[in-house]
C-alpha positions as CSV (number, residue, x, y, z in Angstrom):
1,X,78.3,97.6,59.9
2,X,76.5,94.1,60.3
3,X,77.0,92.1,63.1
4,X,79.3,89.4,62.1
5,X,81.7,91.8,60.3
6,X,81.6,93.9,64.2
7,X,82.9,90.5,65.7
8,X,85.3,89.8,63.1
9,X,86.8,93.2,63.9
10,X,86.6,92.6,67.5
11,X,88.4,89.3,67.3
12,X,90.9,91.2,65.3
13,X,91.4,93.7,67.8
14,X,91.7,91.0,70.9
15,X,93.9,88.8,69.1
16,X,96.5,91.5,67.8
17,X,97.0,92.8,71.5
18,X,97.0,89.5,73.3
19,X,93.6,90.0,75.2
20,X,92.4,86.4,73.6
21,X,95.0,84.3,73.6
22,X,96.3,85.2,77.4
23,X,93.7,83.0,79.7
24,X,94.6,79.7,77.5
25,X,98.5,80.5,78.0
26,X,98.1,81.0,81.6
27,X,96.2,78.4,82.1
28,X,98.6,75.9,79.9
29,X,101.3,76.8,82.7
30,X,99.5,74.9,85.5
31,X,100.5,71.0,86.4
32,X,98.9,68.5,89.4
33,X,102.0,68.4,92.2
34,X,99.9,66.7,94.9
35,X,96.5,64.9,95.1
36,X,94.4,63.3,97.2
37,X,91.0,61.6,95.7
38,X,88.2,62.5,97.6
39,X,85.6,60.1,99.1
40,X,82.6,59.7,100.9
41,X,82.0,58.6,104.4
42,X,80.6,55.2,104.5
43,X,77.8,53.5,106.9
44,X,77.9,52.8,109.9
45,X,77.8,48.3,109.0
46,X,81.4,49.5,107.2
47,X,84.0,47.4,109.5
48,X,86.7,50.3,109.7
49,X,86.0,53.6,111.4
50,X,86.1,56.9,109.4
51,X,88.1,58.7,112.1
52,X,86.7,62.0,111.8
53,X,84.8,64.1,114.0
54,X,81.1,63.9,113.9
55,X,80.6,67.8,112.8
56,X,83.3,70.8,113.1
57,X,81.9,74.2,113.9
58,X,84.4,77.1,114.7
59,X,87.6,75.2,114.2
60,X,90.8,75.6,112.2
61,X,92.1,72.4,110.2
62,X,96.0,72.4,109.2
63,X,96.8,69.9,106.8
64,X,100.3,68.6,106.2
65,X,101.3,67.5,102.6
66,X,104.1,67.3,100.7
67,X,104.5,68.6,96.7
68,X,106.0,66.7,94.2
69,X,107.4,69.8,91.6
70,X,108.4,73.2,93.3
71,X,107.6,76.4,92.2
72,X,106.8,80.4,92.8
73,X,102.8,80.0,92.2
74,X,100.7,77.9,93.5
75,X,96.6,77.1,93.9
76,X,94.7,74.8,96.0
77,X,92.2,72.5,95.0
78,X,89.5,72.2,98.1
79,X,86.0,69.6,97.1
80,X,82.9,69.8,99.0
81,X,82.3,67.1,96.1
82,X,79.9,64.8,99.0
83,X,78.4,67.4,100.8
84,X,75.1,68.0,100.7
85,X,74.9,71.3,101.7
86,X,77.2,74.4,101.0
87,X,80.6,74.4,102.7
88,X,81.7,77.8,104.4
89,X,85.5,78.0,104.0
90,X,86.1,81.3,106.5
91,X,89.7,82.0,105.5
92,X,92.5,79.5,104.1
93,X,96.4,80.1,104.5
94,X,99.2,78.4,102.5
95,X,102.3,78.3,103.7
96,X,105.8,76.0,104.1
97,X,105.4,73.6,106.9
98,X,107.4,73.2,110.2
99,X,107.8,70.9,113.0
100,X,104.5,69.1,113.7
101,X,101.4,71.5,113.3
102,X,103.8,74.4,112.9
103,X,104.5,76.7,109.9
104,X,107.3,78.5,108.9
105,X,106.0,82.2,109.3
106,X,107.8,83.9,106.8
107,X,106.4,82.2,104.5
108,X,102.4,82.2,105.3
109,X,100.2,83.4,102.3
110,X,96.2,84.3,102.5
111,X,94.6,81.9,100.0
112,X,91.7,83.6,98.0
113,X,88.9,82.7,95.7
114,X,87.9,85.4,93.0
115,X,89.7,88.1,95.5
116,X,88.0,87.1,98.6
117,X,89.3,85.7,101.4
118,X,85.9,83.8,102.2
119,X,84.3,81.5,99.7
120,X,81.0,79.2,100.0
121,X,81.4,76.0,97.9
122,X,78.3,74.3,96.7
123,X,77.2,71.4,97.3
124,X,78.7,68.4,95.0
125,X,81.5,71.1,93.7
126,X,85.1,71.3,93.8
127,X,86.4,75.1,94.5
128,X,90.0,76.0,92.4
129,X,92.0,79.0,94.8
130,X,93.8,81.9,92.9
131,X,97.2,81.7,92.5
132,X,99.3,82.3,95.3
133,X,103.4,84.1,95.3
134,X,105.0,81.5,97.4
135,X,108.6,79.7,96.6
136,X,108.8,76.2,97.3
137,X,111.0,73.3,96.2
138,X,110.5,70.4,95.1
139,X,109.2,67.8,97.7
140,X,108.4,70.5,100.0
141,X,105.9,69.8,102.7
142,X,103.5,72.5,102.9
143,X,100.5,73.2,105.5
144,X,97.2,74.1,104.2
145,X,94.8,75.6,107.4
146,X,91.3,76.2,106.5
147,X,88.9,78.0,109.2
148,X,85.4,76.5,109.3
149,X,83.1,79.1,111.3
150,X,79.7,77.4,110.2
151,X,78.7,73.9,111.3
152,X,80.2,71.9,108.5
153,X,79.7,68.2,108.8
154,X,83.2,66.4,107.2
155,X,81.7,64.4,104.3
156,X,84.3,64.8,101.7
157,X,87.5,63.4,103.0
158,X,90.6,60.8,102.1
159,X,90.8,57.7,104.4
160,X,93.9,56.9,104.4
161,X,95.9,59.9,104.9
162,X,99.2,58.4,106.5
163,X,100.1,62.2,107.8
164,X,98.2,64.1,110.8
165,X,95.4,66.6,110.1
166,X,95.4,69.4,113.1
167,X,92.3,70.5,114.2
168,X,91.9,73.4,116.9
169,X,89.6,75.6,117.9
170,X,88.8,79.1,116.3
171,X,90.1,80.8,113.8
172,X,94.1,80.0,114.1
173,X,95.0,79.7,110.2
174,X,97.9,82.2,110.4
175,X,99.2,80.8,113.9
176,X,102.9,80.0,113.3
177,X,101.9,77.0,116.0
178,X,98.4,75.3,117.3
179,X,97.8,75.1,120.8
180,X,96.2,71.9,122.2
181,X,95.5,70.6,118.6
182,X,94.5,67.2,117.9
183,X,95.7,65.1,115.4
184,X,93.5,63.2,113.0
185,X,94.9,60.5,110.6
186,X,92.5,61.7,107.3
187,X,92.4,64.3,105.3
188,X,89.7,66.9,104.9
189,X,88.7,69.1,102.0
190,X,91.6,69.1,100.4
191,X,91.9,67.3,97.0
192,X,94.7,69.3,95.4
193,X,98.2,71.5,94.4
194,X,98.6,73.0,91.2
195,X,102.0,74.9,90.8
196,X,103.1,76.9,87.7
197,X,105.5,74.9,85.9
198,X,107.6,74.9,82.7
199,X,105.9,74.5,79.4
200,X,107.5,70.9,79.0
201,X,106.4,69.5,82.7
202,X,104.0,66.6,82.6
203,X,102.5,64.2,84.7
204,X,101.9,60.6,85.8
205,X,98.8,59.7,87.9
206,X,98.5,56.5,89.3
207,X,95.2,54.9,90.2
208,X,94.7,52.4,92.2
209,X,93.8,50.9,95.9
210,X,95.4,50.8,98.6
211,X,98.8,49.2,98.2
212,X,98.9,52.6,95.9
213,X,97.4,54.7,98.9
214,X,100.4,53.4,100.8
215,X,98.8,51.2,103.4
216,X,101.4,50.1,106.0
217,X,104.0,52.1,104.7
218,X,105.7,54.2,107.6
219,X,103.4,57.1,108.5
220,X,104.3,60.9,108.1
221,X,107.4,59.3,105.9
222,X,106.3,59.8,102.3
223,X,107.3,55.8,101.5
224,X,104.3,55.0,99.3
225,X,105.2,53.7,95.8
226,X,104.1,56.3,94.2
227,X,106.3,58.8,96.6
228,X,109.4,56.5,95.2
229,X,109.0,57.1,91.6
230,X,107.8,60.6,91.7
231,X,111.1,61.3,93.2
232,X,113.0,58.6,90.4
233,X,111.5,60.9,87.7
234,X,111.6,64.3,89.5
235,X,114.6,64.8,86.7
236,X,112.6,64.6,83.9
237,X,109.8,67.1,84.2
238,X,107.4,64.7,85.5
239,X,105.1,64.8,88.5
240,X,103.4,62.1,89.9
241,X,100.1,62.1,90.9
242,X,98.7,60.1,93.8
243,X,95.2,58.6,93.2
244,X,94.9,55.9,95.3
245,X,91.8,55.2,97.6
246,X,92.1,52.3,100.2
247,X,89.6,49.7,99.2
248,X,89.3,51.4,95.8
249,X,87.8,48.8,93.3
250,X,87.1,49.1,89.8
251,X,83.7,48.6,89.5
252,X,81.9,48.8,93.2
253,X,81.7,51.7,95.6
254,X,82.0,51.0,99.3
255,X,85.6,53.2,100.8
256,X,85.4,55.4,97.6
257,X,83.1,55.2,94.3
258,X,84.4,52.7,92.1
259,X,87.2,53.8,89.3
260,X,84.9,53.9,86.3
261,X,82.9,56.7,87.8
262,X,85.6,58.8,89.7
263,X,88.0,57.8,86.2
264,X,87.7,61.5,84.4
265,X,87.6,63.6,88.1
266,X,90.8,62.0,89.3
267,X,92.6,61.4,86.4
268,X,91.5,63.1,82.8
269,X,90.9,66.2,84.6
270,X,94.8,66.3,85.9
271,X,96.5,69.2,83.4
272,X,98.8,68.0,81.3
273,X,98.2,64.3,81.9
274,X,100.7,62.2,79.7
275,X,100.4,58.9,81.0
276,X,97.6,57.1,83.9
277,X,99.0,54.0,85.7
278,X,96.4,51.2,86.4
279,X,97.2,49.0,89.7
280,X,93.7,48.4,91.1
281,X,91.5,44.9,91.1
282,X,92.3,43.3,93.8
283,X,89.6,44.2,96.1
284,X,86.9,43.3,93.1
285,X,88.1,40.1,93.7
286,X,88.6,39.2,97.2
287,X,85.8,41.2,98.8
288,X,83.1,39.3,97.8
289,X,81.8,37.3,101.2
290,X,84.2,39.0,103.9
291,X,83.0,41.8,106.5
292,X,83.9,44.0,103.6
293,X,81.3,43.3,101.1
294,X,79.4,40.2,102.7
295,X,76.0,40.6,100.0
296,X,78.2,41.0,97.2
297,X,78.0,38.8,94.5
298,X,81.7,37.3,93.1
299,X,83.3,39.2,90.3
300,X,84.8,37.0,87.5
301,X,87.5,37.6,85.4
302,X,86.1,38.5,82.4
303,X,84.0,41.6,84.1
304,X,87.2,43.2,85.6
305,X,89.1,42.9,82.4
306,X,85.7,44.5,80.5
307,X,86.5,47.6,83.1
308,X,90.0,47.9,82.2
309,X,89.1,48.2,78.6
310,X,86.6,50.4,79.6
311,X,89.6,52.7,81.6
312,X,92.1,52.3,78.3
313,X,89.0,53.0,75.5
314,X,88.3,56.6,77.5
315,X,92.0,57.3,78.1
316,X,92.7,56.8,74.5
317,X,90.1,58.8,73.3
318,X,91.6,61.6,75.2
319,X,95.2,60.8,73.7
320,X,96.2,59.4,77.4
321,X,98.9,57.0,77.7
322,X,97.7,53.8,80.1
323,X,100.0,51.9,81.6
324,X,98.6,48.3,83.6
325,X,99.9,46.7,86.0
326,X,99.4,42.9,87.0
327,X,97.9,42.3,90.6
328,X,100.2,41.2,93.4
329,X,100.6,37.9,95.6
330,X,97.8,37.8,97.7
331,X,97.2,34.4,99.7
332,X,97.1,34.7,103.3
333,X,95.5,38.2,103.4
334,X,94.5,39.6,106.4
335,X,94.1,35.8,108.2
336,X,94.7,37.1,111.5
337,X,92.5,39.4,111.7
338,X,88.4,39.4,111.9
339,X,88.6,40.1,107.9
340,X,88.3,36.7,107.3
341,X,87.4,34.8,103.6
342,X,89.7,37.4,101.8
343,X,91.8,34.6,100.2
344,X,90.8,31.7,98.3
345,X,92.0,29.6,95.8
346,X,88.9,30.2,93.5
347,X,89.9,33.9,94.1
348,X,93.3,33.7,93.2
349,X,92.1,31.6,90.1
350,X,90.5,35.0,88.7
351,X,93.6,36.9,89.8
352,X,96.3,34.9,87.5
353,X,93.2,35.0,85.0
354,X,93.3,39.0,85.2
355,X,97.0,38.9,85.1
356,X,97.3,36.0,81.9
357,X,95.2,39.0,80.4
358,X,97.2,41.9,81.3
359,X,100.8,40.5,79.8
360,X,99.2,38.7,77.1
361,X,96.3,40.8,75.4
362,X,98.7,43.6,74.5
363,X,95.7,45.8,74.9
364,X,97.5,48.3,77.8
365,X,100.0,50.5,75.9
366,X,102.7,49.1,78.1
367,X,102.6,46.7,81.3
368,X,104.8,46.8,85.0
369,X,105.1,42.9,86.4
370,X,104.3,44.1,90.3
371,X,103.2,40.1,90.3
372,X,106.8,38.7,89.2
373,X,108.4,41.4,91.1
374,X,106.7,41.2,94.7
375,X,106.0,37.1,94.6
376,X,108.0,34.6,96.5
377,X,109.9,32.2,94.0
378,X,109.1,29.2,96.3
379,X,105.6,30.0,97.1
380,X,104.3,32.2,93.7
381,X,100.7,32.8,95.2
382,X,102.4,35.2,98.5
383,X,104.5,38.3,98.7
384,X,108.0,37.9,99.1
385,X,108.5,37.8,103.0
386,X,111.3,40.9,102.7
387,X,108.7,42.8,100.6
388,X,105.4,41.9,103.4
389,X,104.6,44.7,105.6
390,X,103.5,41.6,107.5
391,X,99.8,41.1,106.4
392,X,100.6,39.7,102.9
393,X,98.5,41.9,101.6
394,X,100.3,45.3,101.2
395,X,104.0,45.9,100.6
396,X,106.3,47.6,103.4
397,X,108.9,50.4,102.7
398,X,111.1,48.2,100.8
399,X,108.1,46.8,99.3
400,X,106.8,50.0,97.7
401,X,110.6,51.0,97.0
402,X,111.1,48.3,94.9
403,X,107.8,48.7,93.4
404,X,109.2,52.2,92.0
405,X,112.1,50.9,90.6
406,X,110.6,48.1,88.4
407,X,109.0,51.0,86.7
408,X,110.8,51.5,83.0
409,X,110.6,55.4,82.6
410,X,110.4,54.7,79.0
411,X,107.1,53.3,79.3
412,X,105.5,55.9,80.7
């Protein structure tokens, strides 16, 4: 029998008892229901500290979080994504969290890569966990301990991670509570959930900066806009995936590389992506001669707006829905504090530029007005004062809640 009439008949055989087509069913069952986009540290000349520890060595990290959809299965994305050298992951536990740094015993579970409790990720790689029994609901919070027993230095991390990461010493991932842990305000080597859902779930990622990030939003409250609406369209089979990065910009690194390049990691890779939000732009603009960016050169309208349709040309091409939004009031930003030059008037000149663009060019499948929405009537260039968290920059709870609720499902 010749070679190609020997596959033919071994595809036959695979196909009639289910051996082939198995792996891609199981694998369409798995949707995003939390996210965190990893990032780099940054130097040392940044103006904001990175807040975590200078190297871990024989220490157990528990990380809050809280899930979007519920579920029986569940697998953990960890990234080692800016390491430069391999990270040694000891033993990982999964279970419902409790009251502070606690766990709800019952419910602990052994997280395992190919079988083993113990995995090495390489350098520059993200590691995907097997699947896990454990019943959740939706908009559980769930702990997520890793034990670190090799000197790992914490290069892969998310700034702003408005819920405490406990770190303690030795291997405590299946203590029901950590003694003398401290609490860190990032989050570390964790980048995401994945939860077997129904065959018609889909999601929503949202990318942006930080006013998606949730910046001065109420800590440990799950208040960011995102939060809002993932729990407005919890009804409808759709998750909603958080990919914010505080100081995120479109097309410069500095907190976090810039969107073009992290585009297809954070959001094409996200199974069963139907739609990507785009808030993000407002740091291109405003960072430019502050402590932030001081030897950066201004960025005009038409280069953000040659981004965007850079960000809609690759979602198309993957059949992705893309969703922008216009960029909020801004004016005052930050004056009293040593950021200073974030706000000008030949700043805000690009900004009502970008968002002339975004309602007029048609060229997003669908826009949000977070502009109209969040500006003051009587003074259009600043945030409404019951809307300010206080720095006119970012939104407060009621801010980001009304944020959520300008969003037309139907556009999405």
């Amino acid at each position: 029998m010749s070679r190609s009439r020997l596959h033919a008949v071994a595809l036959g055989v695979a196909l009639a008892t289910g051996a082939a087509s198995a792996p891609a069913a199981d694998a369409s069952r798995w949707i995003g229901t939390w996210h965190a986009s990893p990032q780099p540290l940054w130097q040392s000349d940044f103006p904001f500290p990175t807040n975590v520890p200078f190297n871990l060595w024989n220490q157990t990290l528990r990380q809050v979080l809280r899930i979007g959809p519920g579920g029986k299965r569940f697998r953990v994305m960890l990234s080692n994504e800016y390491g430069d050298r391999p990270l040694h992951i000891g033993r990982a536990h999964i279970a419902l969290a409790g009251e502070d740094a606690g766990i709800i015993a019952a419910s602990d579970q052994v997280l395992r890569f190919d079988g083993r409790e113990s995995v090495t990720i390489p350098a520059g790689a993200p590691m995907l966990s097997d699947p896990v029994e454990m019943e959740a609901p939706a908009f559980a919070q769930i702990s997520i301990s890793l034990y670190l027993p090799q000197p790992a230095t914490p290069s892969t991390f998310h700034w702003e991670g408005l819920q405490s990461t406990w770190l303690t010493g030795g291997d405590a991932t299946a203590a029901t509570d950590l003694e003398a842990a401290t609490a860190l305000p990032v989050r570390l080597f964790i980048s995401g959930v994945q939860v077997e859902a129904d065959a018609d779930a889909r999601s929503v990622v949202v990318l942006g900066d930080s006013i998606t990030d949730g910046a001065a939003s109420s800590p440990g409250s799950d208040r960011r806009w995102p939060d809002f609406l993932a729990r407005r369209l919890a009804g409808e089979g759709i998750a909603v995936l958080n990919a914010g990065i505080s100081g995120g910009r479109v097309l410069r690194d500095r907190m976090g590389v810039n969107a073009l390049a992290r585009f297809d990691r954070d959001v094409l890779g996200q199974p069963r992506l139907r739609t990507v939000i785009v808030l993000m732009g407002i740091n291109d603009i405003s960072w430019h001669g502050t402590p932030f960016a001081p030897d950066d050169a201004p960025v005009g309208a038409d280069e953000l707006i040659a981004g965007y349709r850079q960000l809609i040309a690759r979602a198309h091409a993957r059949g992705v829905r893309i969703v922008g939004a216009t960029l909020t009031p801004f004016e005052g930003a930050l004056a009293d504090t040593p950021i200073t030059g974030y706000y000008s008037a030949e700043k805000e000149h690009v900004r009502q530029t970008v968002n002339h663009w975004i309602r007029e060019a048609h060229e997003f499948d669908a826009i949000i007005d977070f502009d109209a929405l969040l500006r003051d009537p009587c003074h259009p260039t600043r945030m409404l004062p019951a809307y300010d968290s206080g720095d006119h920059l970012h939104p407060g709870d009621t801010g980001y809640r009304a944020m959520a609720e300008a969003v037309d499902p139907a556009s999405l």
